[in-house]
N, C-alpha and C positions, 0 to 999 in steps of 0.2 A: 565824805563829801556832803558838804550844807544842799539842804531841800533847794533852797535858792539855786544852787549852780549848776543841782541836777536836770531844775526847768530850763534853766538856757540854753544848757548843752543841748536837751530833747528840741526845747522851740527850733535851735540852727543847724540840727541835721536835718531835722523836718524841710526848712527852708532849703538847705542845700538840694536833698531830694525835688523837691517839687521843682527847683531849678534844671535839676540834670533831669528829670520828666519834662519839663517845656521844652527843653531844649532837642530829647528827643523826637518828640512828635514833631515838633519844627522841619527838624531834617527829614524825618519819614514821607510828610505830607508835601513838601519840597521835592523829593525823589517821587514823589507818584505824581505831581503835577508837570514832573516833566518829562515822565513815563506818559503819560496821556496825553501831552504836548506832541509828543516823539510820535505817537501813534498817529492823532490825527494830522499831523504833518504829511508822512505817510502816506497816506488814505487816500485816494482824491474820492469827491466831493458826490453823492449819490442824485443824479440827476433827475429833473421832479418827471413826476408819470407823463407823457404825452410831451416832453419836451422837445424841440428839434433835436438835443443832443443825442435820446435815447433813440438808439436803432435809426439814425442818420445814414450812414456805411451801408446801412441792408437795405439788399438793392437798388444799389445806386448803379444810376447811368438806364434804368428800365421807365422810369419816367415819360411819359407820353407816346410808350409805343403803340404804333398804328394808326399816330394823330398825323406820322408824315411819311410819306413813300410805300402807302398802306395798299391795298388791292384797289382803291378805289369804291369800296362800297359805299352806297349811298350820296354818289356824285354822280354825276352824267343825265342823262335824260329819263324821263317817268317812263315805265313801260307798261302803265296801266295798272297794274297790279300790287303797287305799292313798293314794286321795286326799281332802283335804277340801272338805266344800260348805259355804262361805260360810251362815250361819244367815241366813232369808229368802230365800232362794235360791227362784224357782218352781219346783217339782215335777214332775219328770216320770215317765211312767208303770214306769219300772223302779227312781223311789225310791219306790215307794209298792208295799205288801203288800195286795193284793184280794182280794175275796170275793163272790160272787155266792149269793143266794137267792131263790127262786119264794115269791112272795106272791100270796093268793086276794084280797085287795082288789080294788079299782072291778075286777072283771072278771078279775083276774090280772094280776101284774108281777112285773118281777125288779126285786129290790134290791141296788144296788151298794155296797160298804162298801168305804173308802178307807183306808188307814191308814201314816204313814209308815216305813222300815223303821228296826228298830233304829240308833241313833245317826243317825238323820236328821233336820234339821227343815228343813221347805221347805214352801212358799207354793201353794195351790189356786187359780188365778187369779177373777175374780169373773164368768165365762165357762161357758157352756154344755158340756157333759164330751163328748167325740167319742166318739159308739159308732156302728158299724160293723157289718156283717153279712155274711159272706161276701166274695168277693173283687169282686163285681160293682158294689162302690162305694152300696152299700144304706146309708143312713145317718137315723139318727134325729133330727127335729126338734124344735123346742123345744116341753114340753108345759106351757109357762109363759110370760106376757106377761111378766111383770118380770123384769129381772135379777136376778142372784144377787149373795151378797156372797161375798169372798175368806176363805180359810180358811189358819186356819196349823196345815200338823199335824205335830207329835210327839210321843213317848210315845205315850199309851192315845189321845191324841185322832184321833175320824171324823170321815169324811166321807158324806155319803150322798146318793144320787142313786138314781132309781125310773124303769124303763125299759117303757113299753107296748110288745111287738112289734107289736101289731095292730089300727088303731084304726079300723079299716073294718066293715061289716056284715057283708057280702056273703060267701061263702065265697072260698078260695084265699087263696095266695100263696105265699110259699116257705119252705121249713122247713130252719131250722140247727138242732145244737145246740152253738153258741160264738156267744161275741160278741166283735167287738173295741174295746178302751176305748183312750183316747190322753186327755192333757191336752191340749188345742187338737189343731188338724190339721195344723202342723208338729212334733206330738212324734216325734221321728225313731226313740222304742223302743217303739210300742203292744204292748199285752199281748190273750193270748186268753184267753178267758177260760171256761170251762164253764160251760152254763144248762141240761142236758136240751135235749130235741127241743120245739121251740117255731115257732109259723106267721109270719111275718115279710108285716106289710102297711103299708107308710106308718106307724113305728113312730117315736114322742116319747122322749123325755126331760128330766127335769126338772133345774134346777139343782140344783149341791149344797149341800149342809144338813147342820147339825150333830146335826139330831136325825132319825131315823128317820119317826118320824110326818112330816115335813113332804115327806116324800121319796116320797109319794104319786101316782103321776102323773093327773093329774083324767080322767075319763071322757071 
């Protein structure tokens, strides 16, 4: 074989080669773009940090709890101390601003005037008012057969209740001059209250009443 035709032989294998190499890689890189195609197809899509998408589902539906049908804190009326009372709230005796005065009625009585304090409204139960005397546990019973009704006070609105210390004949008995009032007798703040020098004998009280006159206690 002539030099000549052993270079062209060598040149067009060479060429073929390099053919069936392009042609490989072709198909290879083909198969892996659609391997990677395939994959990210697949895949879904990694959603960016802080997105709505990420942790959407977690917990859901907890969204504004306690913004509705909540206890109530921090609605109602100031109670002085930074905190709110619930409106209807029962009364007890350090929401309410007293007053005590000596009336010449059935024989002499003191009258109690009840009033809630500014920014309060709260509920007078429909209960006989605890007054007390001294520490000895002297306590005054009811100078009324019927019940009372419940009172709601705020603003200007009273309460009144009418207390006989002395419903005995006889001479004697014991002289204060304070009484102590409580809204029932678990109110855990009762108030004293000034009355003058007064004789304490088996001593009534009437339920409270919105009007003065009814606050009378009967002979």
């Amino acid at each position: 074989m002539s030099g000549n035709r052993r270079k062209a032989l060598l040149v067009s294998t060479a060429v073929a080669c390099g053919a069936l190499l392009m042609t490989a890689c072709q198909d290879t890189d083909a198969a892996a773009g659609a391997g990677a195609a395939q994959g990210s197809a697949s895949a879904p899509a990694a959603a960016p940090s802080g997105s709505p998408a990420a942790g959407a589902s977690k917990g859901s539906g907890t969204a504004g709890k306690g913004t509705q049908g909540g206890t109530g804190t921090g609605t109602g009326a100031d109670s002085g101390n930074g905190e709110k009372k619930p409106v209807g709230q029962v009364c007890g005796a350090n929401d309410i601003s007293w007053s005590t005065k000596s009336e010449t009625q059935a024989g002499g009585y003191i009258l109690i005037t009840a009033k809630a304090k500014a920014g309060i409204t709260c509920v007078l139960p429909a209960a006989l008012p605890t007054v007390a005397f001294g520490s000895d546990g002297t306590q005054a019973g009811p100078a009324e057969q019927a019940a009372g009704k419940q009172i709601t006070l705020t603003g200007n609105t009273a309460a009144y209740a009418g207390v006989n210390p002395k419903t005995t004949k006889a001479n004697g008995g014991k002289e204060f001059n304070s009484i102590i009032v409580a809204v029932g007798d678990n109110d855990p703040n009762p108030e004293s209250l000034p009355v003058g020098t007064i004789t304490v004998d088996k001593p009534v009280v009437t339920n409270w009443h919105t009007s003065a006159k009814d606050a009378v206690p009967a002979v």
